[in-house]
N, C-alpha and C positions, 0 to 999 in steps of 0.2 A: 404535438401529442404529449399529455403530460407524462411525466416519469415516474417508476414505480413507486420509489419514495415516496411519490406526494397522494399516488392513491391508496396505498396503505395508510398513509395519513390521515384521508377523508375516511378511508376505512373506519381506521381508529377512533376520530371524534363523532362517527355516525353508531359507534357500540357503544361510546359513552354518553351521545345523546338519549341513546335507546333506553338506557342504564338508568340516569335521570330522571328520564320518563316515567318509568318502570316505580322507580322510589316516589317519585310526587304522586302518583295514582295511589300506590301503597299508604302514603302517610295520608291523600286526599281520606281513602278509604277508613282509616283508621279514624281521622279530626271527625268524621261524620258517626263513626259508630261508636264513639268516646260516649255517651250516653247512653249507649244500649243495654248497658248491664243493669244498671240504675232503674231505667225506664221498665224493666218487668217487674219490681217492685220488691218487695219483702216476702220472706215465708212466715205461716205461723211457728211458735215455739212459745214455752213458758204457759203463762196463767190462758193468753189467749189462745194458742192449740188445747190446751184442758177444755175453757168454754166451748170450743168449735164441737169435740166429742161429743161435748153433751146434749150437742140441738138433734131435735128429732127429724133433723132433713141430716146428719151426717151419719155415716156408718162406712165400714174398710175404706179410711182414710180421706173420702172425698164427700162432696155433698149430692145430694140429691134430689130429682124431682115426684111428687110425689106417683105419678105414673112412669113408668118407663118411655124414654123418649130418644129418639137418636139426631145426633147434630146433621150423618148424610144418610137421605136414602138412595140405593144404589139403582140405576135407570139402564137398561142395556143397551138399546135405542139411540143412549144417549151420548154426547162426547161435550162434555162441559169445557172445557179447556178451548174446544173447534167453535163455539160459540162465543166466544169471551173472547177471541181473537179476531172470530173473522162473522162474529153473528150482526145483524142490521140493523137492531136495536138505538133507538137513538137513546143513547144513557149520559147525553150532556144535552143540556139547552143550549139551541142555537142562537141565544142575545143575554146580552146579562141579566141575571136575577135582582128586581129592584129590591132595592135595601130602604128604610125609610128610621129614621129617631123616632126612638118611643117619645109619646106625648105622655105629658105628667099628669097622674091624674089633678082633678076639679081642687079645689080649696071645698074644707067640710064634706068630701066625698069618702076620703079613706077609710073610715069606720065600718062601714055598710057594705062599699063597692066592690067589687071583687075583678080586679083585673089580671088578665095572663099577656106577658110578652115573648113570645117565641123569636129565639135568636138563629136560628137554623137549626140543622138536625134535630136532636133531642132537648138541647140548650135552650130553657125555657125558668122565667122568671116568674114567680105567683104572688099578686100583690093582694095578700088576705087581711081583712079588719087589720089596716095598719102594719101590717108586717110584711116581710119580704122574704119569701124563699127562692131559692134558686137551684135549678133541676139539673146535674149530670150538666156541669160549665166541662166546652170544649172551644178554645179560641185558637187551640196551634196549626197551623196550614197542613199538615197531614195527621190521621188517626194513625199512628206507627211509635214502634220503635226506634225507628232510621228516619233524619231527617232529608232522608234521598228518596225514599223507596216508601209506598204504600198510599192510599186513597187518601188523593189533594182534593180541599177544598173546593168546591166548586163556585162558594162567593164567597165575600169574606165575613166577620160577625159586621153586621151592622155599627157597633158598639165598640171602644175598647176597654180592654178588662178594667183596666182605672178610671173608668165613665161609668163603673154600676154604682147606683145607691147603696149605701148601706142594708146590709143583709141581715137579718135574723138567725138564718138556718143555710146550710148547703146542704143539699140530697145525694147522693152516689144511687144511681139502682146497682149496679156490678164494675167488673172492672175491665170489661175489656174496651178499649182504645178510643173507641170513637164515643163512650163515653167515659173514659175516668183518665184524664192526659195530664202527665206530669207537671210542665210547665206552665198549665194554668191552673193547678192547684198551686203554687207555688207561688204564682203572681196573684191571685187571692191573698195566702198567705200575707203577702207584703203589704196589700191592700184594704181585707178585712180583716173585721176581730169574732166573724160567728164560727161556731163550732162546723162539724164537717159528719153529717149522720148517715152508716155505711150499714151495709149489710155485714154480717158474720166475717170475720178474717181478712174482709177490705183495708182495717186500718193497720194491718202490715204494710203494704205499699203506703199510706199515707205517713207511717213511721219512718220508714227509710227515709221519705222524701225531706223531712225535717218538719211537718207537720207534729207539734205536741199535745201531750198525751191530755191533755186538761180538754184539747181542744175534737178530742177522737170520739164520736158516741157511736158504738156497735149494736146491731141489731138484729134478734131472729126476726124470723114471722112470727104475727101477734104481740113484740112488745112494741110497747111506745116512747115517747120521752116526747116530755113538757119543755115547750118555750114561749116564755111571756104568757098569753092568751090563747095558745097554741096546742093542741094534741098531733104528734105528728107517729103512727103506726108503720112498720114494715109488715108490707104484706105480700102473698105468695106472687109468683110468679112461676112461667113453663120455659125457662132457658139451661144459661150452660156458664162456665167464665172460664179466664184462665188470663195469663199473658205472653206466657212462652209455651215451652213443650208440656208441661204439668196441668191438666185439665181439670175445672171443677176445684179447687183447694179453696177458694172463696165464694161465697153463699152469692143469689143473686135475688132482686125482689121489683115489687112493685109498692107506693108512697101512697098512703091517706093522711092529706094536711087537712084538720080540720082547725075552726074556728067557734068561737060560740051561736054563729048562728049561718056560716058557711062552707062548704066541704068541697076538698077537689081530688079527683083520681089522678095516677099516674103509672102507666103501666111497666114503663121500663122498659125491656125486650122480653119478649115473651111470647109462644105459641099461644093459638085458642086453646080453653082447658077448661074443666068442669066447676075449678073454683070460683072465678068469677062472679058465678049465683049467690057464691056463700059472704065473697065479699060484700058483695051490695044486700045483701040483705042483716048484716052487720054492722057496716059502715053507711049505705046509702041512709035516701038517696043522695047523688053530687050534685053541686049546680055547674060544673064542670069537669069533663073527662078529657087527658090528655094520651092519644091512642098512636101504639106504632103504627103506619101503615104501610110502611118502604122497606127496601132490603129482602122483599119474600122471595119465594123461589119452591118450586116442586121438591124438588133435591133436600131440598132442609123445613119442612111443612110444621113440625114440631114445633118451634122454636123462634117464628117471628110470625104473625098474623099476616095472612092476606087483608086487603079491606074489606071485606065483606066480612070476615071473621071480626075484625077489627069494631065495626057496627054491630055484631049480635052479640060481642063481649059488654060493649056500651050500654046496649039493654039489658042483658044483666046484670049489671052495675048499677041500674035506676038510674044511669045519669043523663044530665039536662041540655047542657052545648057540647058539642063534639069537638074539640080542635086536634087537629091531626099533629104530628111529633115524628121523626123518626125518615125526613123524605130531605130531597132539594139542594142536600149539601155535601156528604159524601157520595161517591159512586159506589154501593159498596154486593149490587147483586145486575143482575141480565138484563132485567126489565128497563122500559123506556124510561126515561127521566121522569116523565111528568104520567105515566100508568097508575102510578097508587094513588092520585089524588084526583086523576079522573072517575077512576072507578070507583069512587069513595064517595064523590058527588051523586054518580048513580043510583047507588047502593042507597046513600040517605033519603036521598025524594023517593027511592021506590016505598023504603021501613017508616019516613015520615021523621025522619031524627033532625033536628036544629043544629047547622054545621056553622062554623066561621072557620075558613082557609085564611089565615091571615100571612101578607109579606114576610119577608122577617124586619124583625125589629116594631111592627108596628101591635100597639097596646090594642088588644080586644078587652072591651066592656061587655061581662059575661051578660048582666041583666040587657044590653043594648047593641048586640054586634051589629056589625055591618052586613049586610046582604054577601053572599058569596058573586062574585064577578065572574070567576075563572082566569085572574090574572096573567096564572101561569101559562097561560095557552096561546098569549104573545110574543111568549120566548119558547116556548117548548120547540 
C-alpha cells in the first residue's frame, strides 16, 4: 500500500498537470484568436465616413435597402437550431468534389472570347476582350474570423492564389466572410498589382489589412470606374453586411464588367427584387450572368435568392448563359448540398434559359459551353 506522502504527491503533480492543461488550452485559444480583431476589419471615419452620408442608400448611420427587408423571419413551427443539429439533410457530398485546371484560352482568341472560371463558392475569374477580373477571391479553409471555428471548405480552390494570371481588376460585392477574407487579400496583395473595387466603406477593412490607398476604388450604385478597355459599374443589390456585431456599416452590391462589345452580370448576394428589370434594361443585354443560387432558406427569403428566383432575376437581366456562383463550397444554410443546382437545372429547361454548371476550376467558353451533365450527382 502506498504511503500518504506519495499520494499526496501524485495528488500534487495531477493539480499541476491539470493546471498545464488549463494554460496550453488558454494560450492554444488565444494563438488561434490572435487574428480575430484584425479580421473584422476597419470602421469608417474621416473623408470616407463624410462620402458614406452622403450616398442615397445611407441614413441613421447605416446603409440601406431600398425596400425594407429583414435578415430572419420568425417561423413558430419552427426550431432552426433542432435542424441543424439533428435534421437529414445531406449538406456535404458524399465523394469528392472534382476540381480540374483551367485551360488557357486559344492563341488569337482573347479579343473576342469571353470566358468565366469559377473557383468554388462565389470565386469566379471573367476573362473579358483580353482582361481579367476576378469576383469576391476566397482561398482560406474557413469563411471566419477564428481559424478553429466556422464553415470549412468543402474542397479546396482548384488553383493556388500564386497560380492566378495576371489581373486587371478585383471585385468585392460586400464584406462579409465568405466573400471578402483577409488572407487572401493579402496574398493577392503580395501577388498582384490591380486595384481592388469595393462597395461604399468596404475599403476600411481593406485599409487596416495594409491594402494601399492608390490601390482602393470605392463605389456607390450607379458609379463606375474605367480600366483599360473596361467599364466596370456597381450596382444595386437586396442584402445586408457586417463582420462582427455592428450591422450594415458597409454598402453591399452587385458588378457590371463590361467590354466594348461584351457584358457580364454578377449578383453578389442578394434576395429577388424589383431592380433587377431596371438593371437590364440599362445595362443589358449580358452574354453572361453569374447568379447566387445556394445558401437560401425560408427563415432569411429576403436576402439570398432561391433558384427559381435566381432564373426570373436572369430574365430580367436579358441575360444569355446562366452559370450558377454561390453553392458547393461552403456549408453555409439547411438544404441538401447539391438542392440548388438541381433545382436550378429544372427551373431552366422548364424557362428555356441556356445553363453551364461548370467543376470548379474548369474554363466555360460563354459563346461554346459544354452541355450540362449533372456532374454533381456522382458525388451528391
Amino acid at each position: 500500500m502506498r504511503a500518504p506522502a506519495e499520494r499526496e504527491l501524485d495528488r500534487a503533480l495531477g493539480r499541476r498537470m491539470w493546471r498545464m492543461t488549463g494554460l496550453a488550452a488558454v494560450a492554444g485559444l488565444a494563438w488561434a484568436a490572435r487574428d480575430v480583431p484584425v479580421q473584422l476589419g476597419g470602421r469608417l471615419t474621416g473623408s470616407r465616413a463624410e462620402r458614406a452620408a452622403r450616398s442615397p442608400q445611407y441614413r441613421d448611420g447605416t446603409f440601406h435597402n431600398p425596400a425594407g427587408t429583414r435578415t430572419m423571419v420568425a417561423d413558430p413551427g419552427r426550431n432552426l437550431l433542432k435542424e441543424l443539429i439533428f435534421g437529414k439533410q445531406k449538406r456535404r457530398p458524399t465523394a469528392a468534389v472534382p476540381l480540374l485546371r483551367p485551360a488557357d484560352p486559344a492563341p488569337g482568341d482573347t479579343e473576342r472570347e469571353l470566358g468565366i472560371v469559377w473557383y468554388g463558392h462565389a470565386s469566379t475569374l471573367v476573362e473579358i476582350e483580353g482582361h481579367r477580373v476576378l469576383l469576391d477571391p476566397v482561398w482560406s479553409d474557413r469563411c471566419s474570423p477564428s481559424a478553429l471555428i466556422g464553415p470549412r471548405r468543402i474542397h479546396q480552390p482548384p488553383v493556388r492564389l500564386d497560380e492566378l494570371p495576371r489581373l486587371d481588376a478585383i471585385l468585392i460585392s460586400h464584406d462579409h466572410y465568405d466573400h471578402l477574407d483577409m488572407a487572401t487579400v493579402r496574398g493577392l496583395l503580395a501577388h498582384q498589382s490591380a486595384p481592388f473595387l469595393v462597395p461604399l466603406g468596404v475599403g476600411a477593412h481593406l485599409d487596416r489589412w495594409g491594402v494601399p490607398e492608390e490601390r482602393i476604388v470605392e463605389l456607390d450604385w450607379s458609379e463606375q470606374h474605367r480600366i483599360g478597355g473596361l467599364t466596370i459599374t456597381a450596382t444595386a443589390a437586396q442584402h445586408f453586411s457586417g463582420r462582427g456585431l455592428r450591422r450594415d456599416g458597409t454598402l453591399w452590391s452587385s458588378w457590371v464588367v463590361a467590354g466594348a462589345h461584351r457584358k457580364v452580370f454578377y449578383t453578389g448576394d442578394s434576395g429577388y427584387f424589383d431592380g433587377y428589370g431596371g438593371i437590364g434594361a440599362e445595362h443589358g443585354p449580358f452574354d453572361v450572368t453569374l447568379m447566387q443560387i445556394g445558401a437560401y432558406d425560408r427563415a432569411w427569403p429576403s436576402i439570398h435568392m432561391f433558384p427559381e428566383e435566381a432564373v426570373a432575376a436572369h430574365l430580367d437581366l436579358r441575360g444569355g448563359l446562366f452559370i450558377p456562383v454561390h453553392w458547393a463550397t461552403f456549408n453555409l444554410a439547411l438544404h441538401d448540398w447539391s438542392e440548388p443546382v438541381d433545382r436550378l437545372w429544372a427551373e431552366a429547361k422548364a424557362r428555356d434559359v441556356r445553363l453551364a454548371v461548370p467543376r470548379p476550376g474548369e474554363r466555360v467558353v460563354v459563346d461554346d459551353p459544354l452541355p450540362v451533365d449533372g456532374w454533381w450527382q456522382a458525388v451528391a
